[in-house]
N, C-alpha and C positions, 0 to 999 in steps of 0.2 A: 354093658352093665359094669359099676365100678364096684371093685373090690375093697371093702374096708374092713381092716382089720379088726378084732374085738379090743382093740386096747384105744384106738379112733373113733370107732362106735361106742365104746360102754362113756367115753368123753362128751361125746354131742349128746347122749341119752342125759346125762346128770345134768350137763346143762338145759337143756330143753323141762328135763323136771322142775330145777333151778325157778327158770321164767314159768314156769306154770305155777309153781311156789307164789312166785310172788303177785300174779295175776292174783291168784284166789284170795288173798289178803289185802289187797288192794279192794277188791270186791267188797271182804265184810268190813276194812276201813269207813267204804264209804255209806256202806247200809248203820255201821254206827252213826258218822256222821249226822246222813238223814236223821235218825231216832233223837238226836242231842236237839237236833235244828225243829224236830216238831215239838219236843218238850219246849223247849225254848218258848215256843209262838203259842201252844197251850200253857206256859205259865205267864205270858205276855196278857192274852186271852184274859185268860183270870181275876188278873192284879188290871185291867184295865174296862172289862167288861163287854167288850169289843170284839168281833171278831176279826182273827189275824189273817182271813181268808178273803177280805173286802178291803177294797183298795181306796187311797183316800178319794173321799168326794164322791161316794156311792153307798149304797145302804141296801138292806136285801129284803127283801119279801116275800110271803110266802102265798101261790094263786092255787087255785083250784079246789077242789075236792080230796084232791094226792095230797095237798099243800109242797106241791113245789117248787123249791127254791130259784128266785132268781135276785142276780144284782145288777143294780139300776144305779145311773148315774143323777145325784142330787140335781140335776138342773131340771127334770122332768116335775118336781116336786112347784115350779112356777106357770107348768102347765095347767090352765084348766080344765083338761080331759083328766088329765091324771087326780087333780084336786077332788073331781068329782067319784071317781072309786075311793079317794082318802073319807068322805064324807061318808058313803055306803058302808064301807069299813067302819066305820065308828056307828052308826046307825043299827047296822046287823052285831058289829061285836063288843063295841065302848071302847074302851080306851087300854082295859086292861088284857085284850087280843082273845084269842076266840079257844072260850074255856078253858082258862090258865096254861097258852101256851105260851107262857115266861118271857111273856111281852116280846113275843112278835109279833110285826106289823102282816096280818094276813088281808087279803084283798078279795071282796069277793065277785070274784070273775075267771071266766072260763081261763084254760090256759091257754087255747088256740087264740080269743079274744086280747088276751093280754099281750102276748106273743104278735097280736096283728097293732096296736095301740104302739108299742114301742116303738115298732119298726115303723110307722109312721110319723112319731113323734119323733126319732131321728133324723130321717127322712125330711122334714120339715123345718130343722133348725137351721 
């Protein structure tokens, strides 16, 4: 076992607190960070109408009874499986989405359904 002085040790101690210093702030650097980067994309959001959580060339929609969100890539929108839920959608809800939900596109179909539809409408392309 080695022996270290207190004037060695209380050295390696201040350093070691030192990088632990600078660890913890590095930490809430980056949780600022993140906070700047979601304002950011919620004032993007905003001023565009858009959400900044759907990637281009996809659109989202909401299935079931939960009304759970999914997002779907625009090319299913040339399917006509999928046209035929756009049509039922509009039938059951109009155009204005289903009782002022602030114009989303809801679909009305099960989730497991929907869930099985995509995946073979990938599947297929």
């Amino acid at each position: 076992m080695a022996i270290v002085n207190k004037k060695q040790g209380g050295a390696a101690a201040s350093g070691l607190k030192h990088i632990l210093k600078r660890c913890s702030s590095l930490g809430r650097r980056q949780q600022q960070h993140q906070r700047s980067v979601g304002e950011d994309e919620k004032e993007e959001e905003e001023a565009t109408g858009l959400p900044s959580d759907v990637p281009r060339g996809h659109f989202a929609v909401y299935v079931g009874e939960r009304r759970r969100r999914f997002v779907v890539p625009i090319a299913l929108l040339d399917r006509p499986e999928f046209r035929t839920l756009l049509r039922r959608a509009e039938e059951e809800f109009g155009f204005a989405g289903a009782g002022g939900a602030g114009g989303a596109l809801v679909l009305p179909c099960e989730e497991v359904a929907f869930r099985s539809l995509t995946s073979a409408l990938a599947c297929a392309r």
